[in-house]
C-alpha positions as CSV (number, residue, x, y, z in Angstrom):
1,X,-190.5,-92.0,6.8
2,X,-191.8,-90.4,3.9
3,X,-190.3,-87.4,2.2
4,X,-191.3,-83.5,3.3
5,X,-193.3,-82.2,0.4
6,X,-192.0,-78.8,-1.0
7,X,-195.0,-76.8,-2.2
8,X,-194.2,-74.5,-4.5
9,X,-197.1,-72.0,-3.3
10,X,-199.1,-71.9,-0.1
11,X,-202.6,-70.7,0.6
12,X,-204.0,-69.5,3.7
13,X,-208.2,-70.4,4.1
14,X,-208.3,-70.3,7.7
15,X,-211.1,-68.7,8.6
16,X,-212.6,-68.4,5.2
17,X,-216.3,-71.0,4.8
18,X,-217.8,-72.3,1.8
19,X,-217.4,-72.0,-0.8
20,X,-214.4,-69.1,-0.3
21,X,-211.7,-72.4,0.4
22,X,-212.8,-74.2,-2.8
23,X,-213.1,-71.2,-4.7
24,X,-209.5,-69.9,-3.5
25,X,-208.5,-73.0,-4.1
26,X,-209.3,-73.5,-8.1
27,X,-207.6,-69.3,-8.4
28,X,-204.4,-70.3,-6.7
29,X,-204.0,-73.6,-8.7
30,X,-204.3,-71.6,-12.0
31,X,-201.4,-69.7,-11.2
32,X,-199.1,-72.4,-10.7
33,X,-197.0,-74.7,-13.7
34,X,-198.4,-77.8,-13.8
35,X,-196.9,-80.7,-12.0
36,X,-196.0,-77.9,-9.3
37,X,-197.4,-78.3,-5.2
38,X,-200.3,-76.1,-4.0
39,X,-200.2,-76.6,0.0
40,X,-204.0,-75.5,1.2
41,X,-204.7,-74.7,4.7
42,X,-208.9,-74.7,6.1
43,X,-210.3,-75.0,8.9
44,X,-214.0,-75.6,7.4
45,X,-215.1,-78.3,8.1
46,X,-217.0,-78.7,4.9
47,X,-213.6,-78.2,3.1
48,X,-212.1,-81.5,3.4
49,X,-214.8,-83.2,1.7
50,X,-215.4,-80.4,-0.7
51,X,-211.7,-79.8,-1.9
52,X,-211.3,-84.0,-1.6
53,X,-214.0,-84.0,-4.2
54,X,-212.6,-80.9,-6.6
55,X,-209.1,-82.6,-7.0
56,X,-211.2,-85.9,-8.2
57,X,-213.6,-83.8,-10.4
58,X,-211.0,-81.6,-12.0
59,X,-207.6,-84.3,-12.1
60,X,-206.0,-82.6,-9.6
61,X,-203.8,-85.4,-7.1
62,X,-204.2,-84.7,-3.7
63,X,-200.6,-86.0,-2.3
64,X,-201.0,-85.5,1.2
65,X,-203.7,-84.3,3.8
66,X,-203.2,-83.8,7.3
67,X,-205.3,-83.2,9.7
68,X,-204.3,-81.2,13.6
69,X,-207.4,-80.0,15.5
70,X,-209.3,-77.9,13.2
71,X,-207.1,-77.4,10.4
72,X,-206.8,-79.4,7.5
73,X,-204.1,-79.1,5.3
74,X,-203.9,-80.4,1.6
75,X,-200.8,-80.8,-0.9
76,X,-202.1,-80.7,-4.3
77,X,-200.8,-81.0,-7.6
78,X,-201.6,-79.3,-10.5
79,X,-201.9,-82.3,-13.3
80,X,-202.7,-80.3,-15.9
């Protein structure tokens, strides 16, 4: 069983399509310390690919992603 992640902020994108989740996304993880837990929820379907790719392209580590129905949620850490 692996451990509940604690984020240490939460954004809500539900509802929001691209590029708004992406977009939110890169704001909200500028205003956290790095090493801290962004936890991103979409329910674009475009967004798990797009916000997959961002965390590659920019260092950020995705450490989980769920998905249940249509929403996606992501736990990212800020690397740097």
């Amino acid at each position: 069983m692996d451990s509940e992640i604690i984020p240490d902020a939460e954004l809500d994108c539900v509802g929001y399509y691209c590029p708004m989740p992406i977009a939110m996304t890169k704001e909200e993880i500028d205003k956290i310390a790095v090493g801290q837990v962004l936890k991103v929820e979409a329910d674009d379907p475009a967004a798990e690919e797009d916000i997959k790719r961002w965390a590659k392209r920019t260092g950020h580590e995705i450490l989980k992603f769920e998905k249940k129905g249509t929403i996606m949620t992501f736990f990212i850490r800020r690397t740097k």
